[in-house]
C-alpha positions as CSV (number, residue, x, y, z in Angstrom):
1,X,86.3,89.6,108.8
2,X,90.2,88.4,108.3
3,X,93.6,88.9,108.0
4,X,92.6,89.4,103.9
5,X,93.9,92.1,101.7
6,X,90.4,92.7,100.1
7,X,88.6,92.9,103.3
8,X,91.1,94.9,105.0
9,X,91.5,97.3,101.6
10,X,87.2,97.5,101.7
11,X,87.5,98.2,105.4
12,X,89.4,101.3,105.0
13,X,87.4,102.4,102.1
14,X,84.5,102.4,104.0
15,X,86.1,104.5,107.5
16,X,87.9,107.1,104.5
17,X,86.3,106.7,101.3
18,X,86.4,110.5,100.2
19,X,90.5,110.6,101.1
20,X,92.6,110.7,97.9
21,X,94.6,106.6,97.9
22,X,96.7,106.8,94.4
23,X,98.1,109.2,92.0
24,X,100.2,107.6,89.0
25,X,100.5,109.5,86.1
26,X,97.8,112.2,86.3
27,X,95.1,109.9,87.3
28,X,93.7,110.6,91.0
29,X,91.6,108.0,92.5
30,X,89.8,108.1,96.5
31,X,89.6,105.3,98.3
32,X,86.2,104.9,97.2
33,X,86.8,105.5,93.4
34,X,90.0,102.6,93.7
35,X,87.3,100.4,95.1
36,X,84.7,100.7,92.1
37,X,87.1,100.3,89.3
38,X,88.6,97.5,91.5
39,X,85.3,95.9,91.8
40,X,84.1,96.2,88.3
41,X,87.6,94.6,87.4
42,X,86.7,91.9,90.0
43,X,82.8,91.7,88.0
44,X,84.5,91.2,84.6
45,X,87.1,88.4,85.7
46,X,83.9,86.7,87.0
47,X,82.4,87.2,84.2
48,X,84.7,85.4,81.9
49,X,85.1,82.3,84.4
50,X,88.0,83.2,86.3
51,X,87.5,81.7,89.6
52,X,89.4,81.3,93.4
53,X,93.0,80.2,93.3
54,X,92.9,80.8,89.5
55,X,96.5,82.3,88.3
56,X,96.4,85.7,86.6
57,X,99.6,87.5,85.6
58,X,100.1,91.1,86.2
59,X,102.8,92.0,83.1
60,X,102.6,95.5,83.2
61,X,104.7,98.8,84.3
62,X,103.2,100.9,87.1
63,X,99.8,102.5,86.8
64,X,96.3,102.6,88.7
65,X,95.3,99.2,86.5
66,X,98.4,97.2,88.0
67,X,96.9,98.0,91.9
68,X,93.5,97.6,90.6
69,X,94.0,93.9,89.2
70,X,95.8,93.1,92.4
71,X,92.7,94.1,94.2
72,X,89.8,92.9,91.8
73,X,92.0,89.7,92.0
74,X,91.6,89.1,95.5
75,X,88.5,90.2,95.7
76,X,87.0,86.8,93.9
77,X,90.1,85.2,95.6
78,X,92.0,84.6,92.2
79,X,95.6,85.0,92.6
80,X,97.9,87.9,90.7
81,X,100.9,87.0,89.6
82,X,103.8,89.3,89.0
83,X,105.7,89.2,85.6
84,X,109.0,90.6,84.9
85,X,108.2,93.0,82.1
86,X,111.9,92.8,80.9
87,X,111.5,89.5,80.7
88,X,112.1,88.7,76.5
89,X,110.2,85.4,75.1
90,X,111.8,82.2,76.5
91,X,111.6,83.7,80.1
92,X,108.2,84.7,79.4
93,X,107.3,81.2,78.4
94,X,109.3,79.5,81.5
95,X,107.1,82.0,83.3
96,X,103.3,81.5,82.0
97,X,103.7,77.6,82.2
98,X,105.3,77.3,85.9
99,X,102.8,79.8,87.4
100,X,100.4,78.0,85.2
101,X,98.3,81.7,84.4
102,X,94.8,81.3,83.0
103,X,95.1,84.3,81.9
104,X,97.1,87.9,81.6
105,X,96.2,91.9,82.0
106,X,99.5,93.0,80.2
107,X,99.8,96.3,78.6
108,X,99.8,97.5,74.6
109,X,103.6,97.7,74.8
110,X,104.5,94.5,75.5
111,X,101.6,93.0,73.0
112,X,104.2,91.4,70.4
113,X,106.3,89.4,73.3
114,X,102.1,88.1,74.8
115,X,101.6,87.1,70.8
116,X,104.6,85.2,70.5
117,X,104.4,82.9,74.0
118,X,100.5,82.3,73.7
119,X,100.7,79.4,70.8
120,X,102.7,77.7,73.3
121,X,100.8,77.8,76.4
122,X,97.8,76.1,76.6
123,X,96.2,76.8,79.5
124,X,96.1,81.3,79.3
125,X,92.1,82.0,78.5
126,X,92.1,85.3,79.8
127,X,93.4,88.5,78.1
128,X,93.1,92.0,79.3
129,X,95.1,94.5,77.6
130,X,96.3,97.9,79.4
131,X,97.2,101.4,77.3
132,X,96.6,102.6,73.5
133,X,96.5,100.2,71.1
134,X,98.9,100.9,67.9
135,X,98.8,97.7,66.5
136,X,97.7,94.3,66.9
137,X,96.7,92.1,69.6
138,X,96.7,88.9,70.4
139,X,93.3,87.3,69.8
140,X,90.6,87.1,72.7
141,X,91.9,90.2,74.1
142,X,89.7,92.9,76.0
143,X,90.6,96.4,76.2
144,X,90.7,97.5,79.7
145,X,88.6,100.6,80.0
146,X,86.2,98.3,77.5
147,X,85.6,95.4,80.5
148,X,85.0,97.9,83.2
149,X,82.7,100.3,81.7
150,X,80.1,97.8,81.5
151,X,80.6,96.6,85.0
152,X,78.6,97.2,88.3
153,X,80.8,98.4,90.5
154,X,79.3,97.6,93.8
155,X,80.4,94.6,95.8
156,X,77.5,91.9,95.6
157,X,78.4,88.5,94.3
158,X,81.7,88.2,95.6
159,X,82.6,84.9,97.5
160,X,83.6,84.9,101.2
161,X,87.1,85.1,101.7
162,X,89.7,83.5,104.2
163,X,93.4,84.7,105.5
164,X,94.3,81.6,103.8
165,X,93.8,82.9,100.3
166,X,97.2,83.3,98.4
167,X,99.6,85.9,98.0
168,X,102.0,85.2,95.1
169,X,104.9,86.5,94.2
170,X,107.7,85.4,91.7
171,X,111.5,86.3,92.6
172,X,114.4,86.1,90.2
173,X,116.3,83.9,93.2
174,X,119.6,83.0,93.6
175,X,119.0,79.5,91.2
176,X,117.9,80.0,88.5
177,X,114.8,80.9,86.8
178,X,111.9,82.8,88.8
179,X,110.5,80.9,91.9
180,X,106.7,81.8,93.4
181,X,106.9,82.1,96.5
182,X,103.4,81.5,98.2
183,X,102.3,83.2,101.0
184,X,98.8,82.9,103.1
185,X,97.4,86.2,103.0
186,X,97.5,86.5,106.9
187,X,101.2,85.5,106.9
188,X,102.5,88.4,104.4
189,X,100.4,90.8,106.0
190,X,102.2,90.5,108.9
191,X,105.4,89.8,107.8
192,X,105.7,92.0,104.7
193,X,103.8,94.4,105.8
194,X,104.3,94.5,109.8
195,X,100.6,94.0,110.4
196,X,99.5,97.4,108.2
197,X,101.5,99.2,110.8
198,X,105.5,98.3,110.0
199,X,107.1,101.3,112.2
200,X,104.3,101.0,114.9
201,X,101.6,98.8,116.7
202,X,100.6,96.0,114.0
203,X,96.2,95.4,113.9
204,X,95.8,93.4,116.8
205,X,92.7,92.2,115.1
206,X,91.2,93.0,111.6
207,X,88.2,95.0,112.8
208,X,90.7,97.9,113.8
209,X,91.7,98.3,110.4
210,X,89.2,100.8,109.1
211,X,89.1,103.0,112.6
212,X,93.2,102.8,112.9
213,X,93.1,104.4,109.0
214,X,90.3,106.6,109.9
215,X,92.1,108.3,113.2
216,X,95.7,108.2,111.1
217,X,97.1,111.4,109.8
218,X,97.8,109.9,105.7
219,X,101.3,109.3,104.8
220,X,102.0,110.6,101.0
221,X,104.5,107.2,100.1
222,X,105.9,106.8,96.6
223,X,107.2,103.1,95.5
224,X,109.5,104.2,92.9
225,X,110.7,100.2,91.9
226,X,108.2,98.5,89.1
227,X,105.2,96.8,90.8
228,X,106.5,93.9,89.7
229,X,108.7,93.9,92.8
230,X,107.1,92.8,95.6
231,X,108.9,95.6,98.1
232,X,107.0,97.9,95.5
233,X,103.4,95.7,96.2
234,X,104.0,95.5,99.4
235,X,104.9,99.1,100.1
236,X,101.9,99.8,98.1
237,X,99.3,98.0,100.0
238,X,101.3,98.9,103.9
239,X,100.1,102.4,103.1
240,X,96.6,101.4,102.1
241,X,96.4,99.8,104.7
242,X,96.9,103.1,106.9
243,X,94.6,105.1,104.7
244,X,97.7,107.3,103.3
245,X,97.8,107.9,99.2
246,X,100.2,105.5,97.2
247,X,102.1,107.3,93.9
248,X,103.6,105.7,91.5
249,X,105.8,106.1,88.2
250,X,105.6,104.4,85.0
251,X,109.2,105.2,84.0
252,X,111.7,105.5,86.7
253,X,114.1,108.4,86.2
254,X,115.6,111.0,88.8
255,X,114.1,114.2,87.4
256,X,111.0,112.3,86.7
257,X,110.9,111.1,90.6
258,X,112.3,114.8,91.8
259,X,109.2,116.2,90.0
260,X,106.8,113.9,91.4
261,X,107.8,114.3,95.3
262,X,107.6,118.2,94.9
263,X,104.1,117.8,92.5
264,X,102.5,115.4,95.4
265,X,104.1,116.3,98.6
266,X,105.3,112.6,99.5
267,X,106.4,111.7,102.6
268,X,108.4,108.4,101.8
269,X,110.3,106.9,99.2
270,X,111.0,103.7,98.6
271,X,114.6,102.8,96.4
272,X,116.9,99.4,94.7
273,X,120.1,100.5,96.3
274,X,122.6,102.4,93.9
275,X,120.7,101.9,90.5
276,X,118.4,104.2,91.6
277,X,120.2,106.6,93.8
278,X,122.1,107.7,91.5
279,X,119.9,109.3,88.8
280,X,118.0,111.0,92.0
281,X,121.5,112.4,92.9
282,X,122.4,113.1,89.6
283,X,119.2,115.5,88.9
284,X,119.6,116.8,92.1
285,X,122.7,118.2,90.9
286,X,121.3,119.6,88.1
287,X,118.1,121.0,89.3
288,X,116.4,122.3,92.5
289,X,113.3,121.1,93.5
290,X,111.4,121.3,96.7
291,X,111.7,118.1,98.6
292,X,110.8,119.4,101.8
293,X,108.4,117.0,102.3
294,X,110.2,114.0,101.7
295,X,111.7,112.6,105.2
296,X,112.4,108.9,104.9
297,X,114.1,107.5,101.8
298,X,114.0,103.4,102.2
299,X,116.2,101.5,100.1
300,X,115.1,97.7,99.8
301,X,116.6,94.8,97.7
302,X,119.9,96.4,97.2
303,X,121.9,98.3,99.7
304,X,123.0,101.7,99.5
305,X,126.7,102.1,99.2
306,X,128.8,104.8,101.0
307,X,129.7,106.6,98.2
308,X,125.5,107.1,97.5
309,X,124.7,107.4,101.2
310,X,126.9,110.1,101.7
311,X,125.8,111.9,98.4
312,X,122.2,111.1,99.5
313,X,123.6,113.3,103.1
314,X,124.7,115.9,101.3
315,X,122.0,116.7,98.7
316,X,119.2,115.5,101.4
317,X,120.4,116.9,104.7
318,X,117.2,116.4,106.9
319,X,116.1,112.9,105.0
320,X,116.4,109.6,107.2
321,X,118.0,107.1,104.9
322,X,117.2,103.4,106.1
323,X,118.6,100.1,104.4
324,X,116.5,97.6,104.8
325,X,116.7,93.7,104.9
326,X,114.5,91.1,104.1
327,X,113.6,89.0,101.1
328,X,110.5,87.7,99.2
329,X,110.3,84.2,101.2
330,X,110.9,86.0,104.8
331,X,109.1,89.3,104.5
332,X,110.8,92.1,106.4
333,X,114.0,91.0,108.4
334,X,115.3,94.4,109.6
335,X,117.1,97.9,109.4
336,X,121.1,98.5,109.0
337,X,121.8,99.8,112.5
338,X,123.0,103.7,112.9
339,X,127.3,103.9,111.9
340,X,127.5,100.5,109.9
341,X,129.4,100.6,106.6
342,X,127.8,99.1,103.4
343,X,131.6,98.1,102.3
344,X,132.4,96.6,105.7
345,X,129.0,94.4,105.6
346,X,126.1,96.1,106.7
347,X,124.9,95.6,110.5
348,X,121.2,95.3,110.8
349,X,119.3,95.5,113.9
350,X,116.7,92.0,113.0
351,X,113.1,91.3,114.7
352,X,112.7,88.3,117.3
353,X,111.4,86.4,114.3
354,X,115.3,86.2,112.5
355,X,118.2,83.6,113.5
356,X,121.6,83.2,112.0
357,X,122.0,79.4,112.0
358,X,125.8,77.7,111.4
359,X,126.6,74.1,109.2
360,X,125.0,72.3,111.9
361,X,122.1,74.4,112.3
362,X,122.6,75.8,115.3
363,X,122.2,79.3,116.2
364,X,125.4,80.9,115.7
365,X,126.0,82.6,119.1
366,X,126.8,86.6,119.7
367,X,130.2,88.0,119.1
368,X,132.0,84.1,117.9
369,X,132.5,85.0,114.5
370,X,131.1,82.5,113.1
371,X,129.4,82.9,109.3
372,X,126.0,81.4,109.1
373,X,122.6,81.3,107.1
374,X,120.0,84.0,107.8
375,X,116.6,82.1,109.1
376,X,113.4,83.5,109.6
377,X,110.4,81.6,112.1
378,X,106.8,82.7,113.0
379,X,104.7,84.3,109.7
380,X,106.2,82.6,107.0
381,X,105.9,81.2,103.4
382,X,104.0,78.0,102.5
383,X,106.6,77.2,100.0
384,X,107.7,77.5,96.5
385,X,104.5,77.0,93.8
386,X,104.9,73.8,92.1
387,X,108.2,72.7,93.3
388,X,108.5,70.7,96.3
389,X,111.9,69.9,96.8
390,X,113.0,73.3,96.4
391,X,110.4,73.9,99.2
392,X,111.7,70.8,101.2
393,X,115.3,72.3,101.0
394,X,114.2,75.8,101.9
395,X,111.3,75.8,104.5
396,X,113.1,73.4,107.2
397,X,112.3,72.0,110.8
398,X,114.8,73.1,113.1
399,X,114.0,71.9,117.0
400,X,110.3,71.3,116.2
401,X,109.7,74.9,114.8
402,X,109.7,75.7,111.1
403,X,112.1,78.2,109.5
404,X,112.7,79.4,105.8
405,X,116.6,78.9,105.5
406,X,118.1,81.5,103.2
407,X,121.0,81.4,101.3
408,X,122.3,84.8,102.6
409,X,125.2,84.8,104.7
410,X,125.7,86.5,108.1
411,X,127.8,86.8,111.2
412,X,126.1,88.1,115.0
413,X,127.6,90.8,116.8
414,X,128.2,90.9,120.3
415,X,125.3,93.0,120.6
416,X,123.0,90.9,119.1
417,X,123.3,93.0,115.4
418,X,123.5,90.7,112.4
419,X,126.5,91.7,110.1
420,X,125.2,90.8,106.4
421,X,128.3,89.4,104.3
422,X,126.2,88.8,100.9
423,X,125.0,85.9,99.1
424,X,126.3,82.2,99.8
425,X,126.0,81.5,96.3
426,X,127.0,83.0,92.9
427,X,123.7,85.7,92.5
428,X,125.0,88.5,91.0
429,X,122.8,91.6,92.1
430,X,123.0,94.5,89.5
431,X,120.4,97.2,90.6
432,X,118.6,95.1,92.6
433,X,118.1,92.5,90.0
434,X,119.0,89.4,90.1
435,X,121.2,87.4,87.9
436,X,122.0,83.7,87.9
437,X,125.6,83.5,86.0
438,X,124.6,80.0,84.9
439,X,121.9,81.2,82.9
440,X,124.1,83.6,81.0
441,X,126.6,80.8,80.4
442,X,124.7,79.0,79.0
443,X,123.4,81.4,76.6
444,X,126.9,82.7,75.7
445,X,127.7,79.3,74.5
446,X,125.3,79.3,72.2
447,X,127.4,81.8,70.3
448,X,129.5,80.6,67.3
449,X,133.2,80.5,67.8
450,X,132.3,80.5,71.9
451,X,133.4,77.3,73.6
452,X,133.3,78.1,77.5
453,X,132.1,81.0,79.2
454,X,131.9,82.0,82.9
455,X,129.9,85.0,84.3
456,X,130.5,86.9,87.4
457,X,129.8,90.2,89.0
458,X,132.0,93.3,89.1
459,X,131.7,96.4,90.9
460,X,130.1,99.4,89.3
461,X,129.2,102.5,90.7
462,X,125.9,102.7,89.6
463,X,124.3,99.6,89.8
464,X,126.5,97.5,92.4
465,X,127.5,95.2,90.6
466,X,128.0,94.7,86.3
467,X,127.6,91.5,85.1
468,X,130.7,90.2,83.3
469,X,131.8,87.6,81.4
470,X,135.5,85.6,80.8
471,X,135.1,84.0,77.8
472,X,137.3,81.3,75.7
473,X,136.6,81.0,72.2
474,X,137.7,77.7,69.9
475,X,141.3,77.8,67.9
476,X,140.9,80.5,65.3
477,X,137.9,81.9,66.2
478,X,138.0,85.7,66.4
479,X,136.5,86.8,69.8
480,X,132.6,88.5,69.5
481,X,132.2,92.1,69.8
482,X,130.2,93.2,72.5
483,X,127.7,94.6,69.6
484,X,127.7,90.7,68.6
485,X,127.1,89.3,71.9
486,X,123.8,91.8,72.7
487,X,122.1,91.1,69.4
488,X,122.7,87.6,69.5
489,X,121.4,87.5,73.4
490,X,118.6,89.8,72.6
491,X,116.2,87.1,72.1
492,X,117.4,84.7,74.4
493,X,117.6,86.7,78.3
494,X,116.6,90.1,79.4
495,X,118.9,92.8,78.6
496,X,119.9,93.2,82.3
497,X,121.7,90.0,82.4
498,X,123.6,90.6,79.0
499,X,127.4,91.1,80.0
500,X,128.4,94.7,80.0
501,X,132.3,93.7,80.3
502,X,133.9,90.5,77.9
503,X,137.2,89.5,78.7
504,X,138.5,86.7,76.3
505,X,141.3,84.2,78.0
506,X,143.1,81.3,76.0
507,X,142.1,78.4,79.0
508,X,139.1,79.0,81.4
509,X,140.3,78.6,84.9
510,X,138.5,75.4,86.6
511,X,138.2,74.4,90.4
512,X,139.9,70.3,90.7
513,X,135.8,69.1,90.5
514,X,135.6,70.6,87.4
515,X,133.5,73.5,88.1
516,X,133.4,77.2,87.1
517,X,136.1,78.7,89.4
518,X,133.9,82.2,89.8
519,X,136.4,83.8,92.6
520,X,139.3,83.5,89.6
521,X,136.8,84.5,87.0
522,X,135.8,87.7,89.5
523,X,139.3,88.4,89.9
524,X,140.4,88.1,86.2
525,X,137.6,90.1,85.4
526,X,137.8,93.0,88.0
527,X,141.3,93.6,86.8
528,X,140.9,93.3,83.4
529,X,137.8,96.1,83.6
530,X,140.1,98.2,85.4
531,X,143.1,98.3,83.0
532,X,140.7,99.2,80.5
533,X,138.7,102.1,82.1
């Protein structure tokens, strides 16, 4: 036995198969029920010649089938591959071909945007589809509940596995379009999921996984973010791993959340900053419900700000808030330390395994001031799939050790904290989403009448930051409405990146290299939203 995800997950099953492991939307599975749907998943994909280190994508909202494809996945050693279900068809597209999928498990909803990439991309075989079926499918497809019914779902046949088998998972970035960042299974384990035991001992060795589960009193956790997230996978598979029950949501809301913590009894949440605090807060307002279960609410990809923490205090006296860093290509970095301010720069106490390195990579040394790049060492990625000199760029040598250089920017304390002071490039982060402003450009260029556009990030109360645009339109040109801009974009980028503010100048601002000048076009835009509101 190793450091695998299906032979820990079969471990447990076996030391707790009767306890109850996920709840999503009135479906209740054991341990031992999750394992023979996963298994007769795993028994179909064989069956139709997928194969180890074959590429499947998981486009789907949350639900049993998402976990159970992850699972049956690794099981035969075939890799799952997360997919943006916002994503409209040209991302979709970028997306199949650079994870090169053999095949997809989507669900019904999202059948028309699967119809319209698959004449384009070669190489998807596979089709599963997930849900009720209202209209028409792509061709080849298998209904779900159709491919495991016919399925054994014992465990014979599958191959041996190894902690090197791969753990995918796409991220939006900070450049561009979606990077996978590949992980050995051993690797993420420890570094995503602190070894099965994140706020204890980690598994010293994989045989202790099934007794550890077996002696633990189960946690109740609820990943509220789409499984498409990897904090959502991995908080998912951490409390597997303890032999606790995972819920999940298909459609985030704050009622809909409320109603499912009192329903369950969950013990943990797990947040995107602000985006989703706020409709929790909101419906806490308007409602009571009994929360006296819940006791840690984790927020992870976006950080809280004071304005939500303090609501979060009010509404939620007895919950323990924690902000946590960490990305996909480092795992978990660390906690915002007890009396920091999100609008001062959070202070986060970091593991052994995280540096702050200057220009000249050095590390940058307690209490100088000095602004450097957040590193991580010891478990991490292999590299980006399918694009070395991203990897090469990334995943540097630094004194004979190997580190995975971020673009996050960060200043130590005198006691050793690291003060986080945001991205060292032009990401915007709107709920915890990603946005590259180059991207947008270059869409809103493609608009008549539009000659030069830059995008930037504004703040907003809800979701941390709006994405805006300045825009300069050619001599004569009326400006576009913002009705015109999102049904001319709808095609073209998810909706979350489509400017919520416009601001039309007579001459874009440019830095003396020619460049987008983005601290002018955050300035121009920031006080342009304000005299408007």
């Amino acid at each position: 036995m190793q450091f695998n995800m299906a032979d820990l997950f079969e471990a447990v099953v076996d030391a707790v198969p009767d306890r109850e492991a996920l709840y999503a939307e009135g479906r209740r599975l054991t341990f031992a029920q999750l394992d023979a749907r996963a298994n007769r998943l795993a028994h179909h994909f064989q069956s139709i010649g997928v194969g180890p280190g074959d590429h499947i994508g998981c486009h789907m909202m949350n639900g049993t089938e998402y976990l159970e494809t992850m699972l049956a996945l690794f099981k035969i050693r075939a890799v799952p591959i997360n997919v943006n279900f916002r994503y409209v068809e040209d991302e979709l597209l970028y997306l199949y071909k650079d994870a090169d999928l053999k095949g997809v498990v989507y669900d019904t909803e999202f059948a028309d945007r699967v119809s319209a990439v698959l004449p384009r991309v070669d190489a998807v075989k596979y089709l599963v589809a997930v849900g009720p079926v209202t209209g028409e499918l792509p061709a080849g497809t298998v209904l779900y509940d159709e491919a495991i019914e016919v399925q054994s779902e014992d465990r014979s046949g599958f191959p041996e596995r190894s902690a090197d088998d791969l753990f995918v998972i796409y991220t939006g970035g900070t450049t561009g379009m979606p990077k996978g960042v590949m992980w050995r299974q051993e690797d993420i384990f420890f570094a995503g999921m602190g070894g099965g035991y994140p706020m204890g001992v980690p598994l010293a060795k994989p045989e202790e996984a099934g007794p550890r589960a077996a002696a633990n009193t189960p946690m109740v956790s609820f990943p509220a973010p789409p499984l498409m997230h990897g904090a959502a996978e991995l908080g998912s598979f951490i409390n597997f791993m303890g032999g606790g029950k995972v819920c999940l949501i298909r459609r985030y809301t704050g009622h809909g959340a409320l109603a499912l913590i009192e329903q369950e009894k969950c013990n943990s949440m797990t947040i995107v900053g602000d985006a989703m605090a706020l409709p929790l807060v909101d419906a806490l307002a308007e409602k009571e419900y009994d929360v006296s279960s819940l006791y840690v609410l984790a927020s992870a990809g976006a950080i809280l700000s004071q304005p939500l923490r303090d609501a979060i205090a009010q509404r939620l006296p007895n919950i323990f808030v924690i902000d946590s860093f960490g990305s996909t290509e480092t795992g978990f970095n660390g906690t915002a330390a007890a009396g920091s301010q999100p609008a001062d720069g959070l202070k986060f106490a970091v593991n052994e395994r995280t540096r702050v390195f200057d220009d000249e990579r050095k590390p940058v040394q307690p209490g100088s001031g000095v602004i450097g790049r957040v590193a991580q060492r010891g478990h991490i990625p292999l590299g980006y799939y399918g694009d070395k000199k991203k990897t090469a760029e990334t995943f540097v040598e630094i004194d004979g050790e190997r580190w995975v250089l971020l673009g996050d920017m960060a200043t130590v304390e005198a006691d050793g904290s690291m003060r986080f002071l945001g991205r060292g490039s032009i990401c915007i982060n709107s709920g915890g989403e990603k946005v590259y402003p180059e991207e947008v450009e270059g869409a809103l260029k493609s608009m008549p009448g539009v000659i030069d556009a830059v995008v930037a990030g504004i703040p907003d109360e809800r979701w941390g930051q709006r994405v805006a645009a300045v825009l300069q339109t050619r001599p004569g040109a009326v400006a576009p409405t913002q009705q015109e801009i999102e049904a001319h974009l709808a095609s073209r980028i998810a909706r979350y990146k489509v400017p919520r503010f416009v601001h039309t100048v007579e001459t874009m601002q440019r830095s003396p290299s020619g460049k987008p000048d983005y601290g002018w076009a955050t300035k121009v835009l920031t006080e342009a939203a304000g005299a408007t509101a």
